[in-house]
TISEMI-379976 format. One record per residue: residue in three letters; x, y, z of N, C-alpha, C, CB in turn. Coordinates in steps of 0.05 Angstrom, whole numbers, padded with zeros to 5 digits, always signed. Glycine has a CB too. Example, Ala and Ser with C-alpha at 12.3 -4.5 7.8 and 13.67 -1.06 7.14 Angstrom:
BEGIN
ALA+00264-00114+00156+00246-00090+00156+00264-00066+00156+00226-00089+00181;SER+00257-00045+00142+00273-00021+00143+00258+00001+00157+00282-00012+00114;
END
This chain:
BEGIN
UNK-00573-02162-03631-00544-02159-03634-00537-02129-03634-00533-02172-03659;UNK-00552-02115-03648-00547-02085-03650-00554-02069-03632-00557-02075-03668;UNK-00572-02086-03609-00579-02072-03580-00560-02079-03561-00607-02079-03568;UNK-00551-02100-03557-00517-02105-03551-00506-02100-03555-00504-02115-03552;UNK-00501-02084-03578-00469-02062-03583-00465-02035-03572-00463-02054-03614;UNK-00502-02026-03575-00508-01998-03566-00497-02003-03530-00547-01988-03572;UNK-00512-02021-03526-00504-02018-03486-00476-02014-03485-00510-02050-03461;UNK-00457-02038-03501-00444-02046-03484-00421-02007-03496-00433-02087-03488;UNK-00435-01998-03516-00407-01974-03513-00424-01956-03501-00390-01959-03545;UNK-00447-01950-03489-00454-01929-03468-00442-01938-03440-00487-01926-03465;UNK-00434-01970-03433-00417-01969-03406-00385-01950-03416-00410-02009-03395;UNK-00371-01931-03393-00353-01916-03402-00327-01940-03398-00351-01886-03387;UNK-00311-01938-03415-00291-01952-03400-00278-01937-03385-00274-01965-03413;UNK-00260-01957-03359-00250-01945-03338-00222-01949-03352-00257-01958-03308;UNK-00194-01936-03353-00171-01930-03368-00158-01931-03338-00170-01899-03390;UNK-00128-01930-03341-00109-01929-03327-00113-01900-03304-00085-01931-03346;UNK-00103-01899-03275-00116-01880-03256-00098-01858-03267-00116-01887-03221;UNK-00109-01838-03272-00104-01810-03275-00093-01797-03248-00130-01797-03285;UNK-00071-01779-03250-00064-01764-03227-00082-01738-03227-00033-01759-03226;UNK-00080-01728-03204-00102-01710-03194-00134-01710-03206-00090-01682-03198;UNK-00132-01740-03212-00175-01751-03219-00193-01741-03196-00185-01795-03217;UNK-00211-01739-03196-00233-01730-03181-00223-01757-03162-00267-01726-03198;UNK-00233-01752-03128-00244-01762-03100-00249-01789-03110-00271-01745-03086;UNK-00278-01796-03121-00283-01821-03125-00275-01838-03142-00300-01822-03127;UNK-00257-01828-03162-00241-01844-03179-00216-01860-03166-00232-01827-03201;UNK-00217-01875-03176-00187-01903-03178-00172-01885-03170-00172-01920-03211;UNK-00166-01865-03186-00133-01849-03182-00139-01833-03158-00121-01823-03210;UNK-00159-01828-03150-00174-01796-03117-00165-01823-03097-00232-01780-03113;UNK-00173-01845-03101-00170-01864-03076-00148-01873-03076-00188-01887-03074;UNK-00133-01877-03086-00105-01890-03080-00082-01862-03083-00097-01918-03108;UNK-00089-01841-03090-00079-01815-03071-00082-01817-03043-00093-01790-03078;UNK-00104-01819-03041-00110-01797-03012-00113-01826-02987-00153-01770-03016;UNK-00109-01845-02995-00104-01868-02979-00075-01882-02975-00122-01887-02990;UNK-00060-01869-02945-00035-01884-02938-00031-01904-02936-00028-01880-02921;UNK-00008-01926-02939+00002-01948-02945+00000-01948-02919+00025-01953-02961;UNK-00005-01986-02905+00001-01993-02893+00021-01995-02875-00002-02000-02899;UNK+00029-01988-02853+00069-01988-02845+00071-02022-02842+00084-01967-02802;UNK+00095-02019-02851+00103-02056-02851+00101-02072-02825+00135-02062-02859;UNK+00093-02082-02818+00096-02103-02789+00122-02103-02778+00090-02136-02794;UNK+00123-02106-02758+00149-02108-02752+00161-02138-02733+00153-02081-02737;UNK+00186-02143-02748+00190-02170-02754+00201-02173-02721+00214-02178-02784;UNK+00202-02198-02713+00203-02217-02689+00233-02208-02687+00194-02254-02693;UNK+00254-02214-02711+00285-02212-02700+00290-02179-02694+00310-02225-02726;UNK+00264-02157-02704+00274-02134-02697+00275-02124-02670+00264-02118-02710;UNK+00246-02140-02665+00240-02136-02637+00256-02144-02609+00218-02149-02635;UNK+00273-02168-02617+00283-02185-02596+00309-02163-02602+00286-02225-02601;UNK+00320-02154-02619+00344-02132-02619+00337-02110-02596+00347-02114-02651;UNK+00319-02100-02609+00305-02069-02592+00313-02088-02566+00261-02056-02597;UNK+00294-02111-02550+00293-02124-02524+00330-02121-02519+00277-02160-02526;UNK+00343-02139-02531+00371-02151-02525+00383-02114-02516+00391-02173-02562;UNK+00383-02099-02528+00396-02067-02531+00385-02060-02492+00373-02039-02568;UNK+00353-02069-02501+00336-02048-02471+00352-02060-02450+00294-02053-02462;UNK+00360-02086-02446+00369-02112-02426+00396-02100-02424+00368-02149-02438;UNK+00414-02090-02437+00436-02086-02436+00441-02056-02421+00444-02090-02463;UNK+00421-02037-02414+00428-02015-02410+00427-02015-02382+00414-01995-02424;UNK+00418-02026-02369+00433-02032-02330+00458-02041-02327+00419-02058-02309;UNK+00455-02062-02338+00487-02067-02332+00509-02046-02338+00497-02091-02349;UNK+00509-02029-02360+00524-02012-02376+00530-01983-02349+00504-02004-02410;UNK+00507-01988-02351+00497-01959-02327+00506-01967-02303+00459-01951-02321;UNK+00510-01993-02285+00526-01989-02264+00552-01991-02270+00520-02005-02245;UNK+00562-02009-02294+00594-02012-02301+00597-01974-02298+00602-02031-02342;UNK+00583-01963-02316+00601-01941-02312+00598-01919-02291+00601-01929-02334;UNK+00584-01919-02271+00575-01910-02246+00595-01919-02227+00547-01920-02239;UNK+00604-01948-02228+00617-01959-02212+00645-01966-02209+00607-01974-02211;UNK+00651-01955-02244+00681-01965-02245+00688-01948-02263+00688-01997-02253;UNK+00679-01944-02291+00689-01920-02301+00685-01884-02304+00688-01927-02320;UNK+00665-01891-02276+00670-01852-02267+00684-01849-02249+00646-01832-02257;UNK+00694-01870-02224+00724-01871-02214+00747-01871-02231+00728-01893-02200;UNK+00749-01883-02254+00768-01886-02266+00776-01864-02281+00766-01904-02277;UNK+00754-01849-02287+00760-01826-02306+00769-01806-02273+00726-01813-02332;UNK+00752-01806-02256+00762-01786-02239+00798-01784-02238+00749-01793-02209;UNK+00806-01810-02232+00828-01815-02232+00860-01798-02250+00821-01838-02239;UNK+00842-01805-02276+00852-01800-02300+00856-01761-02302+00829-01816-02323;UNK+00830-01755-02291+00833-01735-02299+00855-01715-02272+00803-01727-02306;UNK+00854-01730-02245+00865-01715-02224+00892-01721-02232+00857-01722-02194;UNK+00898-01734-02246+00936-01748-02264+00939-01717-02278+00934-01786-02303;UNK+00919-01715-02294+00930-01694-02323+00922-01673-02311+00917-01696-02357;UNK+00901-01659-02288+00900-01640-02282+00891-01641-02244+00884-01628-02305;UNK+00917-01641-02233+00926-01638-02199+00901-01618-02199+00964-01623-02188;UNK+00889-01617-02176+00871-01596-02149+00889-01574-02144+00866-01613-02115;UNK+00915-01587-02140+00928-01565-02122+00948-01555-02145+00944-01578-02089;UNK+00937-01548-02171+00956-01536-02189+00975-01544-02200+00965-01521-02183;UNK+00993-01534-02220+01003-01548-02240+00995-01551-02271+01001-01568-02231;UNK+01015-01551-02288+00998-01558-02315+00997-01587-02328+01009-01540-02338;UNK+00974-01588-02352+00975-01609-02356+00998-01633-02362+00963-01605-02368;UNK+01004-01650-02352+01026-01672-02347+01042-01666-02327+01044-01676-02369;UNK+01044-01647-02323+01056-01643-02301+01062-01662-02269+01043-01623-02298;UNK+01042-01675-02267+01046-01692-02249+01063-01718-02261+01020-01699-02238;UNK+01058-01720-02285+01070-01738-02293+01095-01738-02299+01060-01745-02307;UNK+01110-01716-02304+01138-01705-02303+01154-01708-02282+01140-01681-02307;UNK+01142-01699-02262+01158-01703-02235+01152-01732-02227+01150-01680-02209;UNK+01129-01753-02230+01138-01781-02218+01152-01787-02235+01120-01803-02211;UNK+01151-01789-02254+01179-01809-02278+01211-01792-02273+01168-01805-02327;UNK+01210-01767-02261+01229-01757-02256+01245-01771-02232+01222-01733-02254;UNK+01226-01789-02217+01228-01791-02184+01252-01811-02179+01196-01803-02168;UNK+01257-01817-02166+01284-01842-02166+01264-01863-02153+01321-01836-02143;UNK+01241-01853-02128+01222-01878-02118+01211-01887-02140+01199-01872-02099;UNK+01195-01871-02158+01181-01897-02177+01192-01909-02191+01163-01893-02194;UNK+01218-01904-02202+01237-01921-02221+01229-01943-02199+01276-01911-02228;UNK+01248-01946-02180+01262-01966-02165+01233-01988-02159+01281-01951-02132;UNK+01209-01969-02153+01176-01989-02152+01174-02004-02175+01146-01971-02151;UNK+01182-01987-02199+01184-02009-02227+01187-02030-02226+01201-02006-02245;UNK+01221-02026-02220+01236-02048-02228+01229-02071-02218+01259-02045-02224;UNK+01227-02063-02183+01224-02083-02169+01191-02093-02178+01232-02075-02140;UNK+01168-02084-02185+01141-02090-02185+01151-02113-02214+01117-02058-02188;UNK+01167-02104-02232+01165-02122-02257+01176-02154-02252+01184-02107-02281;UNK+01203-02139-02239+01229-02160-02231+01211-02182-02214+01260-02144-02206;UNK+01187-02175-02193+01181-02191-02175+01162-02206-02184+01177-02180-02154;UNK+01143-02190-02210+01119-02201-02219+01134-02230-02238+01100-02175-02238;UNK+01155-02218-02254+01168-02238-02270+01172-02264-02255+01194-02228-02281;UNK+01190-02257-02230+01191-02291-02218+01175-02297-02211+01205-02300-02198;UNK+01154-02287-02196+01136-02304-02177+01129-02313-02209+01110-02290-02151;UNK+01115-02309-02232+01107-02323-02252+01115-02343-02256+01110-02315-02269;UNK+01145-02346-02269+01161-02365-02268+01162-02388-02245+01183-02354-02269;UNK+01168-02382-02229+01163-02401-02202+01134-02411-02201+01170-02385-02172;UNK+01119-02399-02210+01094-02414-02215+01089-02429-02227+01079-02408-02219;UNK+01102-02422-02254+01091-02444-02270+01111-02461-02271+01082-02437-02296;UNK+01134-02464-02257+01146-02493-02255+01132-02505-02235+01177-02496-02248;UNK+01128-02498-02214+01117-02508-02185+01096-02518-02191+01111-02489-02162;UNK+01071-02500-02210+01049-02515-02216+01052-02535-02240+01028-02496-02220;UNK+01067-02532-02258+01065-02556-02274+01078-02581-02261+01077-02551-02299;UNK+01097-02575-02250+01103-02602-02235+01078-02616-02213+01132-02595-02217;UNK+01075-02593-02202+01051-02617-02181+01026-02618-02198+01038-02602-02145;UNK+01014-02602-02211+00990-02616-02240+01000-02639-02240+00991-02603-02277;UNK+01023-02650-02258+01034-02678-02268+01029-02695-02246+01065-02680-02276;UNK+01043-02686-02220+01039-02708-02194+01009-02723-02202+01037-02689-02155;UNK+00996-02689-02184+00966-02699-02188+00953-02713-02205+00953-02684-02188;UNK+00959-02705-02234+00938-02716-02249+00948-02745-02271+00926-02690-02267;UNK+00975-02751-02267+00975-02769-02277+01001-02790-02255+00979-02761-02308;UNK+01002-02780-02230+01020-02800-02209+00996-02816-02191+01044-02779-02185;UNK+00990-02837-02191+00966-02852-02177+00983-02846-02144+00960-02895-02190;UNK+00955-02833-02130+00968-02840-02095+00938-02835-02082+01000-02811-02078;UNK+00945-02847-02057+00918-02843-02046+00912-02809-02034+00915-02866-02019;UNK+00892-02792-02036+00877-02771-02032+00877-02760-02057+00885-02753-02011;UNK+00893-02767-02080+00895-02736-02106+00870-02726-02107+00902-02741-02142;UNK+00847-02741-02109+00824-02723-02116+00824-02705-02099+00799-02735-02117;UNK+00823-02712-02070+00818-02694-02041+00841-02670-02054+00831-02713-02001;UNK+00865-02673-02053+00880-02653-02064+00873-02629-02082+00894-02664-02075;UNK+00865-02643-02102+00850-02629-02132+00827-02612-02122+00835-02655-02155;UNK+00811-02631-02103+00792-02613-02091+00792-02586-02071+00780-02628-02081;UNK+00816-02595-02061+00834-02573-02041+00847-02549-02061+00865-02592-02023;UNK+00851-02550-02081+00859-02534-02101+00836-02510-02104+00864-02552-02128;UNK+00815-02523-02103+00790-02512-02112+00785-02485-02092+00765-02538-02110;UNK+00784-02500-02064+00782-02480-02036+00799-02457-02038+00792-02495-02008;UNK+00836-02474-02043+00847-02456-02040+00842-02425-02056+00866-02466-02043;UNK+00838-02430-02073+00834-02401-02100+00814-02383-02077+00808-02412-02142;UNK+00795-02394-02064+00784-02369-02045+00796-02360-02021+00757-02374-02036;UNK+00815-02366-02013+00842-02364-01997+00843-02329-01998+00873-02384-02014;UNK+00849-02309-01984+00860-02285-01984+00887-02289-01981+00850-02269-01967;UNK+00900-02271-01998+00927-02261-01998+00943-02268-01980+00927-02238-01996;UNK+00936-02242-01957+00947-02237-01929+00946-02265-01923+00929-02216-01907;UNK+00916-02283-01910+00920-02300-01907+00946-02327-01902+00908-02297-01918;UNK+00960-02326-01930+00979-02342-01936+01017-02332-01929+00971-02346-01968;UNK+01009-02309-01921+01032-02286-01916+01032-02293-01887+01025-02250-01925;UNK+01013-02293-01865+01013-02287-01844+01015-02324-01833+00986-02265-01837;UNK+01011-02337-01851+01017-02374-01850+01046-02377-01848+01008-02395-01881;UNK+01066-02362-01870+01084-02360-01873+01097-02342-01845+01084-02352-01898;UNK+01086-02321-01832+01098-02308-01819+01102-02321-01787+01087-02284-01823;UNK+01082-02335-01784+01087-02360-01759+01104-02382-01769+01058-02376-01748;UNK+01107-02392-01790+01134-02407-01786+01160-02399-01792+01133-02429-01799;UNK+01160-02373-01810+01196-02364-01814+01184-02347-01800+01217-02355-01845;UNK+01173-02320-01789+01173-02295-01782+01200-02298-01758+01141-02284-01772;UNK+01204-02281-01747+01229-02272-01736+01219-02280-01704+01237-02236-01745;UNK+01192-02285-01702+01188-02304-01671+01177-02326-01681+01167-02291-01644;UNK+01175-02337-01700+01157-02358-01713+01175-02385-01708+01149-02351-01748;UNK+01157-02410-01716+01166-02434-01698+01191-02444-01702+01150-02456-01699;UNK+01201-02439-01738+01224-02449-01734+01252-02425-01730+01227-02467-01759;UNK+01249-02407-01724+01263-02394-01699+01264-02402-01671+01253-02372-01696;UNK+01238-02405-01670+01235-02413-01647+01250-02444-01635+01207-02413-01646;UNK+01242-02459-01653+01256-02482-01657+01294-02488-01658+01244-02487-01682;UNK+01298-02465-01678+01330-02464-01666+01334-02448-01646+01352-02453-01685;UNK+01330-02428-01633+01339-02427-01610+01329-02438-01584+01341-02407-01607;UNK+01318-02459-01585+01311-02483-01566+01333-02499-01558+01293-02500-01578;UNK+01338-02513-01586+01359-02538-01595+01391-02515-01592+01350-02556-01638;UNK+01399-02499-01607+01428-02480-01597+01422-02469-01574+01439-02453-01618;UNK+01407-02456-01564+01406-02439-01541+01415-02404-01556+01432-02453-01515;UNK+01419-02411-01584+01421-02374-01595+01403-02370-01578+01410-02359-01631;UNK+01410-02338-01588+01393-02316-01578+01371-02306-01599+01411-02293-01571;UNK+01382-02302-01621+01360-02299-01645+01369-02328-01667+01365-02261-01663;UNK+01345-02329-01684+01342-02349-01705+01354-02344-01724+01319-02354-01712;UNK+01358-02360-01753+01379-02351-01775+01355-02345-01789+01402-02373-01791;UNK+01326-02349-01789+01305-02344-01816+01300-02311-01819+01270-02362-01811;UNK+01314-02291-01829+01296-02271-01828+01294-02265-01856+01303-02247-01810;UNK+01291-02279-01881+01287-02272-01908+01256-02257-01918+01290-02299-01922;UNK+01240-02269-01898+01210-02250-01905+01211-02224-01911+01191-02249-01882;UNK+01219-02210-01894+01228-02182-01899+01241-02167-01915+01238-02178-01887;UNK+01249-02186-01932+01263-02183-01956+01240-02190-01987+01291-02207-01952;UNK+01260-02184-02014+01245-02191-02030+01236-02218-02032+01255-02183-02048;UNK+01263-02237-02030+01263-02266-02033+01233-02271-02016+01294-02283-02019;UNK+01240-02261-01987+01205-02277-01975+01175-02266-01993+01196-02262-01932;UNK+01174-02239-02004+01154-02236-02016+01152-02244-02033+01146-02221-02018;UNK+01179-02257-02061+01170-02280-02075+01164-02303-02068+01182-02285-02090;UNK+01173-02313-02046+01162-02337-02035+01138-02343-02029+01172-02340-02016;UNK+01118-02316-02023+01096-02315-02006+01080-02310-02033+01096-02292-01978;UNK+01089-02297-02060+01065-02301-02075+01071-02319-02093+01055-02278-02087;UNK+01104-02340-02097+01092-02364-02104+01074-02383-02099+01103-02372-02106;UNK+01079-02383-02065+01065-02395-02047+01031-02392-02054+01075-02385-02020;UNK+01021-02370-02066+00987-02366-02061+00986-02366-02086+00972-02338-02045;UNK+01007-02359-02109+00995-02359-02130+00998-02385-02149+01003-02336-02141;UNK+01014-02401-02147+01020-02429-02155+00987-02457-02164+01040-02438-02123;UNK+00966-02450-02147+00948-02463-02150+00924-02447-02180+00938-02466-02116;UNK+00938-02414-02180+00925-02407-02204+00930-02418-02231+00928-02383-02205;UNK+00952-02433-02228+00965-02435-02249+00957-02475-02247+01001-02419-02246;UNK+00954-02480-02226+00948-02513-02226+00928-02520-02237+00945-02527-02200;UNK+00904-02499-02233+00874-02506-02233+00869-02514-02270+00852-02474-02218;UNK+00874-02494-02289+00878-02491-02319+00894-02525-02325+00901-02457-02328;UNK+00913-02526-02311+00937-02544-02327+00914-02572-02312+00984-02538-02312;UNK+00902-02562-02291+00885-02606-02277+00863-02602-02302+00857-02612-02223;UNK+00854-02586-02307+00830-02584-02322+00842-02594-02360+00818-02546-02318;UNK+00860-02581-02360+00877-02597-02385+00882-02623-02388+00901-02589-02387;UNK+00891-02628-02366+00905-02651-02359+00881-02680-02359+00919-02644-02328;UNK+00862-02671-02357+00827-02688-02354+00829-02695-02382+00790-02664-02345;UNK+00822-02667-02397+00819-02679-02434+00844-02687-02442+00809-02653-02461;UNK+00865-02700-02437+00879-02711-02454+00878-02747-02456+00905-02699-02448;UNK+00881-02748-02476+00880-02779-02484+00894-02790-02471+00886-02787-02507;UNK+00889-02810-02460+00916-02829-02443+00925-02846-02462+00907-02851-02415;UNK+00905-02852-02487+00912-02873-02506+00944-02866-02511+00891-02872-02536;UNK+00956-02835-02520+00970-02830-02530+00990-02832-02518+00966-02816-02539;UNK+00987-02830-02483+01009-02832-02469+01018-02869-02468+01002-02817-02439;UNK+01007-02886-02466+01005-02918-02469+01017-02923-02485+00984-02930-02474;UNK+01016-02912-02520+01027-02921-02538+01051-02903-02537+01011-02922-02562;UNK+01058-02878-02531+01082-02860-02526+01098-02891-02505+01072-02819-02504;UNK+01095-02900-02484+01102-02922-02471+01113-02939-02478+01090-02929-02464;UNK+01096-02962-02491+01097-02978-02504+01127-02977-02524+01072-02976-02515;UNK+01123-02956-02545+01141-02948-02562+01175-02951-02542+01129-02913-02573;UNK+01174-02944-02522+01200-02939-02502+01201-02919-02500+01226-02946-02507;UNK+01188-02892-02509+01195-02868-02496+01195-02869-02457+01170-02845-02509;UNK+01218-02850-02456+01219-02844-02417+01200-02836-02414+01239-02823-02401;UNK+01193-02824-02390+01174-02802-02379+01178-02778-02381+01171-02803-02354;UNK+01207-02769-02380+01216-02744-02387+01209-02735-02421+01249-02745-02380;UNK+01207-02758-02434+01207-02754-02468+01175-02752-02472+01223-02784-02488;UNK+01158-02772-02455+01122-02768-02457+01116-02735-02454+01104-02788-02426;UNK+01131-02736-02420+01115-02701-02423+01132-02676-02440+01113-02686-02386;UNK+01158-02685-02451+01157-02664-02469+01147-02665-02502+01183-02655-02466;UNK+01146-02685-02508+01136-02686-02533+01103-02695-02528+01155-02707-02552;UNK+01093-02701-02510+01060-02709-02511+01047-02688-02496+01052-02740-02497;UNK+01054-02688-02463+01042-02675-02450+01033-02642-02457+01054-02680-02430;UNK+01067-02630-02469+01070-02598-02450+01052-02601-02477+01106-02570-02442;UNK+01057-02607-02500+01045-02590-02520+01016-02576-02512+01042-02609-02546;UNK+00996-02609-02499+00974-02596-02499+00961-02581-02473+00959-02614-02509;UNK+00993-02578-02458+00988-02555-02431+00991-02521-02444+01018-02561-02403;UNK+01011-02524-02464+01016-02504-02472+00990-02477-02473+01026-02512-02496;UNK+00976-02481-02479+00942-02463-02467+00948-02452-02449+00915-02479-02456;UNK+00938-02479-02420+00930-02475-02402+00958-02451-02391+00922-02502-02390;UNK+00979-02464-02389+01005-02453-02377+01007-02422-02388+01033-02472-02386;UNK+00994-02411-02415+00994-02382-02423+00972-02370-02399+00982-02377-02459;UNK+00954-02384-02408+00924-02372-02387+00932-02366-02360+00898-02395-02381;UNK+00951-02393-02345+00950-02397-02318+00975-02370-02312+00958-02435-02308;UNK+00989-02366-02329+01015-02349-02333+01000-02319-02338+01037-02360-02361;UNK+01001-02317-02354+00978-02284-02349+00963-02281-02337+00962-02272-02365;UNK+00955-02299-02320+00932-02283-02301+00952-02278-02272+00898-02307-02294;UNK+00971-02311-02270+00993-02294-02242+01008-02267-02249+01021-02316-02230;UNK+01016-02264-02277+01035-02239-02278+01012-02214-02276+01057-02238-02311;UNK+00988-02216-02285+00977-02186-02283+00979-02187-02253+00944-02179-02297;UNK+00957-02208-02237+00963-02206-02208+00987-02197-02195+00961-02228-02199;UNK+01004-02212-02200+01029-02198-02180+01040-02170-02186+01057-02217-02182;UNK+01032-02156-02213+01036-02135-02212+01024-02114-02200+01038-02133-02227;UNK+00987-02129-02184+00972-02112-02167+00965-02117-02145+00954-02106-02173;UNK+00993-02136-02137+00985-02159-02116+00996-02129-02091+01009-02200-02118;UNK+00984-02127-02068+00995-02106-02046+00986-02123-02017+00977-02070-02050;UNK+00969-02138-02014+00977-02154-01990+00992-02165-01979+00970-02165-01987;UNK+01001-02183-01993+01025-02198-01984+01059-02182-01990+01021-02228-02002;UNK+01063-02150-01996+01081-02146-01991+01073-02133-01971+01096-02138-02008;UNK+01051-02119-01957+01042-02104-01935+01039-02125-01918+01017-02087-01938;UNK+01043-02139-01907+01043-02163-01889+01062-02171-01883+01033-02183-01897;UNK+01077-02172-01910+01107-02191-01899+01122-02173-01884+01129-02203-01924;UNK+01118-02142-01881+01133-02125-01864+01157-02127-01879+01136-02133-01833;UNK+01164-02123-01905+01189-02118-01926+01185-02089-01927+01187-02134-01960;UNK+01206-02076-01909+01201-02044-01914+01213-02036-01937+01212-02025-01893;UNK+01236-02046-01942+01252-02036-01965+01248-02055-01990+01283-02035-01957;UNK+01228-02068-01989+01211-02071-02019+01181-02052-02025+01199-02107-02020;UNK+01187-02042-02045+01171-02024-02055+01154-02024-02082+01186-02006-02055;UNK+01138-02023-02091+01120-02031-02111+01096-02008-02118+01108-02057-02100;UNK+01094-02020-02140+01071-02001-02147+01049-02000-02133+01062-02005-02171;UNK+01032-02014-02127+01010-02009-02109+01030-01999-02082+00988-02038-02104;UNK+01035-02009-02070+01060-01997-02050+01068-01961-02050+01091-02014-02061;UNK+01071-01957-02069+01080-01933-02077+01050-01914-02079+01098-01937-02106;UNK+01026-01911-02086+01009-01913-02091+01003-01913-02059+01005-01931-02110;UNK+01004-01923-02045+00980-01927-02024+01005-01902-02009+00969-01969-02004;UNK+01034-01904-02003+01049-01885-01992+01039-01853-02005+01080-01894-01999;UNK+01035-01853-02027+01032-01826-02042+01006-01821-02036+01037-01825-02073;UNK+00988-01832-02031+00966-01823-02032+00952-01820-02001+00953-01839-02051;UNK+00963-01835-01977+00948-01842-01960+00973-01823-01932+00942-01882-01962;UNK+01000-01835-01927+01019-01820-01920+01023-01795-01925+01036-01829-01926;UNK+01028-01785-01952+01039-01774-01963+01023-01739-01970+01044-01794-01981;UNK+00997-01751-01975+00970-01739-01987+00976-01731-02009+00956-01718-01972;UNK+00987-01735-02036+01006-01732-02061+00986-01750-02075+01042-01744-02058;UNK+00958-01737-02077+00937-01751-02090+00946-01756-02126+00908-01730-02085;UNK+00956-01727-02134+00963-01729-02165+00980-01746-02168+00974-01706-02179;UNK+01005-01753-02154+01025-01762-02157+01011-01788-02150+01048-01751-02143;UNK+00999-01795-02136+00982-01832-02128+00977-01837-02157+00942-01834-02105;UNK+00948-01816-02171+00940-01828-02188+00953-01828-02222+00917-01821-02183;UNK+00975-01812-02218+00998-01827-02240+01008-01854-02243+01021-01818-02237;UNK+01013-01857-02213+01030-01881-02212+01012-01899-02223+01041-01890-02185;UNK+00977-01896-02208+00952-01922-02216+00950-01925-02237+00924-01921-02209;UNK+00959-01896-02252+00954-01894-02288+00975-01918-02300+00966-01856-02303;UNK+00995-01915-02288+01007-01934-02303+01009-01957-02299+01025-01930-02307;UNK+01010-01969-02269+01004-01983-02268+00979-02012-02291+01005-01971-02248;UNK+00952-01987-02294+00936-01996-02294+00941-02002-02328+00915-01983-02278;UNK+00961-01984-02343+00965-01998-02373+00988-02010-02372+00965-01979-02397;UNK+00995-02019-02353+01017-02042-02355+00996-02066-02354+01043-02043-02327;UNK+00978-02063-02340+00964-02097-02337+00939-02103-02360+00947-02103-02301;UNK+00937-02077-02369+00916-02076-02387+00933-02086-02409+00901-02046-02392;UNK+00957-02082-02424+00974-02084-02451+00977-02107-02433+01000-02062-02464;UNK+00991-02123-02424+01007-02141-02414+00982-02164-02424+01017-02136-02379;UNK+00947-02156-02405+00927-02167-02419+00921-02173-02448+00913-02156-02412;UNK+00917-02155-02461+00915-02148-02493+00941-02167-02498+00919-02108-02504;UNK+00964-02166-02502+00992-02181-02516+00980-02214-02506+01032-02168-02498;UNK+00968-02210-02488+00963-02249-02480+00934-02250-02502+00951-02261-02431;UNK+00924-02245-02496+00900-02242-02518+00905-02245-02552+00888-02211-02514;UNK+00930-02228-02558+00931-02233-02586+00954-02257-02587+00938-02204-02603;UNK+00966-02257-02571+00985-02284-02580+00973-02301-02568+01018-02287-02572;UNK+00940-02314-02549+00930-02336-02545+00909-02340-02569+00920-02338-02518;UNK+00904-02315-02588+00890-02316-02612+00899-02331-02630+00887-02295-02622;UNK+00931-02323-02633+00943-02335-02653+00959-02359-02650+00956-02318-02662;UNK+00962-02366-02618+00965-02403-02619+00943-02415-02619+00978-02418-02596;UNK+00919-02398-02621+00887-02424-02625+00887-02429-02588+00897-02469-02652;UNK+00891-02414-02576+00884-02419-02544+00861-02428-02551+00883-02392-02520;
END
């Protein structure tokens, strides 16, 4: 027993690691030996990936669209051919042409809208809830049309009203006139005509696609009850077009405010517009600063006009 006490206090005890202990001690090794770096976790990695994936796309967006756009911006606030800053912008808002491109670019964008979305909500309804033989073919014809060009639908229009087109042609056959009574193309009325005419199916396509998810149950029992048809679609139908008809409605009003084919087609000299104005200033004219004012504004009229549909389709739950 007393030779068992002697050993066991000649082993030293080992105590808690001392800072700056000698090399081979507890405390020398867990100095002079670095921690592990932590692994690195699976969701960090797929971030880093998602970020690397994202930098082409970013790099042609802005190669391709916003270093034109800034060029733009900057030939507005500071002209080539001199001038100080705003300056270009003083003299177009000074101008009596760009007022008058305003008015008319707003005045024209507003109806053709309007005329759209009566024109298209009424034939939606035909289509999607009047039984006749082709609607699908129709519906499907809707589809084609959207890849339709502009001009296209302008120059359709210009063989049957144009000023030799058939139904000119047609009355002075049957009277023997000398000229026809149709010459409205040339006017504003024909270029609202010509972009209700192309833009009317933008506004159909949203409202047939609406028109699919709604319950028929509700329209049957709306029936049943004795409501008219006039009373179904205003208390059943519009409600749940109401969406589509914002969507189908802001996308014709930004369009027609950058629509320039179909007033360059219809040969309307004395309708004038912002892209209109714009292609005169810049191409005619060579009034590059003065072009890219007008694009300036243009281009935050459709941008806000965008944004205001955005926050009021936020806040009806579009």
């Amino acid at each position: 027993m007393a030779e068992a006490t002697r050993q066991i206090r000649a082993v030293p005890a080992q105590g808690p690691a001392v800072p700056g202990g000698p090399a081979g001690s507890p405390a020398g090794q867990a100095r002079g030996s670095a921690p592990d770096p932590a692994p690195q976790t699976p969701e960090k990695a797929r971030g880093i990936a998602r970020w690397l994936w994202s930098v082409p796309p970013v790099a042609v967006l802005a190669l391709v669209f916003l270093y034109p756009l800034a060029l733009v911006v900057q030939q507005s606030l500071i002209p080539e051919n001199g001038g100080g800053a705003f300056g270009a912008y003083a003299s177009v808002f000074r101008s009596h042409a760009f007022r008058e491109a305003l008015g008319t670019t707003v005045w024209l964008a507003a109806g053709a809208t309007a005329g759209c979305l009566v024109l298209g909500f009424t034939l939606a309804l035909i289509i999607a809830f009047v039984p006749f033989p082709g609607a699908r073919g129709v519906a499907k014809f809707i589809d084609v049309f959207l890849s339709f060009p502009s001009f296209l639908i302008t120059l359709a229009l210009l063989f049957i009203y144009g000023t030799v087109g058939m139904a000119n042609g047609l009355w002075t056959d049957v009277t023997g006139a000398a000229d026809g009574p149709f010459h409205f193309l040339t006017t504003p009325w024909g270029v609202l005509l010509a972009e209700i005419t192309y833009f009317t199916p933008f506004v159909m396509r949203p409202l047939l696609a609406a028109f699919s998810q709604l319950d028929t149950a509700q329209l049957e029992v709306a029936s049943s009850l004795g409501a008219k048809p006039a009373r179904i679609i205003r208390r059943v139908i519009l409600p749940e077009a109401l969406p589509a008809l914002a969507a189908g409605g802001s996308l014709v009003l930004v369009m027609c405010l950058n629509e320039f084919g179909i007033v360059l087609f219809t040969g309307a000299k004395d309708v004038t517009t912002l892209p209109m104005l714009i292609y005169g200033k810049a191409i005619l004219e060579s009034d590059y600063a003065a072009a890219c004012v007008v694009a300036v504004v243009n281009i935050a009229i459709s941008v806000g006009l965008f944004g205001l549909y955005r926050v009021v389709s936020k806040r009806a739950g579009a």
